[in-house]
Structure formats: C-alpha cells, structure tokens
Short mmCIF file of the C-alpha atoms (twelve columns), coordinates in Angstrom:
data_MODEL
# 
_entry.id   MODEL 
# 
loop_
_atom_site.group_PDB 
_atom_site.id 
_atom_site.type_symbol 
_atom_site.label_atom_id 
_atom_site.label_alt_id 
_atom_site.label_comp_id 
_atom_site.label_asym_id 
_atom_site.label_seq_id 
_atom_site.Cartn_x 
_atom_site.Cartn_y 
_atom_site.Cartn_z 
_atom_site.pdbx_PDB_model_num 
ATOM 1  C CA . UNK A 1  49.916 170.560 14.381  1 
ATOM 2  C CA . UNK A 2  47.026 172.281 12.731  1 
ATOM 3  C CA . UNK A 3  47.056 176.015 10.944  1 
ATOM 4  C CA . UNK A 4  47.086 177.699 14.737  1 
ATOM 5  C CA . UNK A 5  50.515 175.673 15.784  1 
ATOM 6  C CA . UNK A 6  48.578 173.687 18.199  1 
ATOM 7  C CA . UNK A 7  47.925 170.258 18.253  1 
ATOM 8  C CA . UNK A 8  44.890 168.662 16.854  1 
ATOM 9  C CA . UNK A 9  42.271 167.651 19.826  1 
ATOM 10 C CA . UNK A 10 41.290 164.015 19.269  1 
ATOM 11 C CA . UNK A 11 38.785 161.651 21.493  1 
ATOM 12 C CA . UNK A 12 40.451 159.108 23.979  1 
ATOM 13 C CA . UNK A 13 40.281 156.033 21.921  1 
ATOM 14 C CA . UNK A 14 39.399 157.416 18.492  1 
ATOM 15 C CA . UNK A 15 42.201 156.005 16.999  1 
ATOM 16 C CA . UNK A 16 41.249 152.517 18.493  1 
ATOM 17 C CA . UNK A 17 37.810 153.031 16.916  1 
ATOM 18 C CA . UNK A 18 39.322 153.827 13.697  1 
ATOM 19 C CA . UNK A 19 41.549 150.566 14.142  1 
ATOM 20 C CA . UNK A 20 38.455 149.030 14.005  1 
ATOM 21 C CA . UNK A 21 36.794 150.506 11.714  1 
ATOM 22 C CA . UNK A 22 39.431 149.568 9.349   1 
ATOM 23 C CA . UNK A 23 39.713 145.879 10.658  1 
ATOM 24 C CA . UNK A 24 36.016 145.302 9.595   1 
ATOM 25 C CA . UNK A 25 37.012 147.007 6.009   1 
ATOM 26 C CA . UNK A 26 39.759 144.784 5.751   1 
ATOM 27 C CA . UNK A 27 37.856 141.438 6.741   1 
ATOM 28 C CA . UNK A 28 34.577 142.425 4.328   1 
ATOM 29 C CA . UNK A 29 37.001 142.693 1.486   1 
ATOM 30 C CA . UNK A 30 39.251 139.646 1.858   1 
ATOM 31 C CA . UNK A 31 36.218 137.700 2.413   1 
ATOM 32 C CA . UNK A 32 34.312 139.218 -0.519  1 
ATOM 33 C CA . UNK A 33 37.557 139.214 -2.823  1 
ATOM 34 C CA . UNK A 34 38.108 135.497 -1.968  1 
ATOM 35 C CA . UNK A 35 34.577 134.542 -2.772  1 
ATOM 36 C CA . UNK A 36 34.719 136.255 -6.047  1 
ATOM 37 C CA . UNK A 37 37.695 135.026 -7.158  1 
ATOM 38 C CA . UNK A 38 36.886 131.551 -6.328  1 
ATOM 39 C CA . UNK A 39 33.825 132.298 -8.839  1 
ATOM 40 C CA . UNK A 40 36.139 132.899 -11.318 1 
ATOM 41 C CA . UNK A 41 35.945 136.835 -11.119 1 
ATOM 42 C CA . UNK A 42 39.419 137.752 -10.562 1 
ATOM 43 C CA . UNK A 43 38.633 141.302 -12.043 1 
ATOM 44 C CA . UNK A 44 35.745 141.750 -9.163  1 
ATOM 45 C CA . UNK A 45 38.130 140.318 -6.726  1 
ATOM 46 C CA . UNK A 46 40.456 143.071 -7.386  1 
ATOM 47 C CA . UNK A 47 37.883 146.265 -7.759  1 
ATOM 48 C CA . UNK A 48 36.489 145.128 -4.623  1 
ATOM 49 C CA . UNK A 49 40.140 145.026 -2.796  1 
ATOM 50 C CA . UNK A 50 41.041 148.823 -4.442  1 
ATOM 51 C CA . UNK A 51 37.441 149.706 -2.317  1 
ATOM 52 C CA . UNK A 52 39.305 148.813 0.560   1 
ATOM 53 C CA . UNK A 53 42.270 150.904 0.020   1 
ATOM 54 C CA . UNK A 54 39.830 153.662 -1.320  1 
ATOM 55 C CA . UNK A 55 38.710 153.548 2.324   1 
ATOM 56 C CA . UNK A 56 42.086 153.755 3.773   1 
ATOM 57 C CA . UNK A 57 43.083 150.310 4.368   1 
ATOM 58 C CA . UNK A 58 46.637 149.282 4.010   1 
ATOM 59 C CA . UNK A 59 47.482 146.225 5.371   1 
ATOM 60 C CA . UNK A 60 49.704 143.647 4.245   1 
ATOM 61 C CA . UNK A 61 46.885 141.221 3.739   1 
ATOM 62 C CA . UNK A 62 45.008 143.760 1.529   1 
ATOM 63 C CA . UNK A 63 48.119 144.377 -0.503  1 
ATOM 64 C CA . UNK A 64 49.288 140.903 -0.844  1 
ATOM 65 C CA . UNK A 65 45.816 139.765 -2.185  1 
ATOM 66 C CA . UNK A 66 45.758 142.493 -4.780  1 
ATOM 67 C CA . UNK A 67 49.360 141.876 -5.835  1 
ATOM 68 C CA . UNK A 68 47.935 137.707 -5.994  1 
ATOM 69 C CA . UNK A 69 45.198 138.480 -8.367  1 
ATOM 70 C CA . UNK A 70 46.700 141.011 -10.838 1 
ATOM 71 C CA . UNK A 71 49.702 138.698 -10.781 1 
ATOM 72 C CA . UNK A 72 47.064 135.990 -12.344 1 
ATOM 73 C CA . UNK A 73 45.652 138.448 -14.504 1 
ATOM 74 C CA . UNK A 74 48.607 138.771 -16.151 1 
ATOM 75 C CA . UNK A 75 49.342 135.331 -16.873 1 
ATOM 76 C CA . UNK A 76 46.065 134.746 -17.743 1 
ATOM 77 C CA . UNK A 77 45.734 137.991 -20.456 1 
ATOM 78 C CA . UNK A 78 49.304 136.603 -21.535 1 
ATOM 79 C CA . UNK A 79 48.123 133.036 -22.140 1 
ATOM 80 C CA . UNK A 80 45.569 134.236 -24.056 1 
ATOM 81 C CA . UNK A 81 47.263 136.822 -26.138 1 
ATOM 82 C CA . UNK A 82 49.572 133.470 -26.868 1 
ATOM 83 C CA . UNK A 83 46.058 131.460 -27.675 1 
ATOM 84 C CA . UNK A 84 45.163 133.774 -30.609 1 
ATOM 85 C CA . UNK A 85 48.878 134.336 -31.985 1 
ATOM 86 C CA . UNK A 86 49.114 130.551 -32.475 1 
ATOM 87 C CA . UNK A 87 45.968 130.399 -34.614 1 
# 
C-alpha cells in the first residue's frame, strides 16, 4: 500500500520487464566475472558481481559466484601471508 492506503498502480507486465531486466544484469556479470577471473583478476571478478547486486540482482548464481571468488581470495591472501612468515 502506498501513504493514501491504496495500492500502488503498476503496468500489466512490468514486473515481467523487470524480470528481464534483471536476467540481462545477471548474464553481463557472470559472463564478465568469469572472463576476468579466468585472467587472473579475481578482485575485478568480484567488484563487477557487487555491480550486479548494486542493481538489484539476487540470484543464486550471482551469490554463489561471489561467495567462489572471495572464498579464493582468502586462500590466496592466506598463502601468501604464510609465503612471507616463512622467510
């Protein structure tokens, strides 16, 4: 309901548009996260995934590729930080 008690007029199909509009979000990103991290810029990978949900995407696949790369950030900043203590 809006400030007046009555419910908010929408478009038929806006939602469906929206849907969409979200879809292509979602398959830019995963596409462009892939390619990035495959290039050896997990860091990228991931700023260009938080776009994504910055634009209101929350899908799984979103999610579950952002959980992937800081998950292999993390090893990776701990390998390191294991590197330099053993010199």
């Amino acid at each position: 309901m809006n400030g007046n008690g009555q419910m908010p007029v929408t478009r038929p199909g806006a939602e469906l548009i929206e849907s969409e509009r979200l879809s292509k979000v979602r398959e830019k990103a995963l596409v462009r996260a892939v390619s990035l991290h495959l290039a050896g810029k997990a860091e990228e990978a991931l700023l260009e995934l938080d776009k994504a949900i910055a634009a209101g995407e929350i899908s799984l696949e979103i999610h579950s590729a952002r959980s992937k790369l800081l998950q292999e950030l993390e090893q990776s900043a701990v390998a390191s930080r294991r590197g330099r203590s053993e010199q």
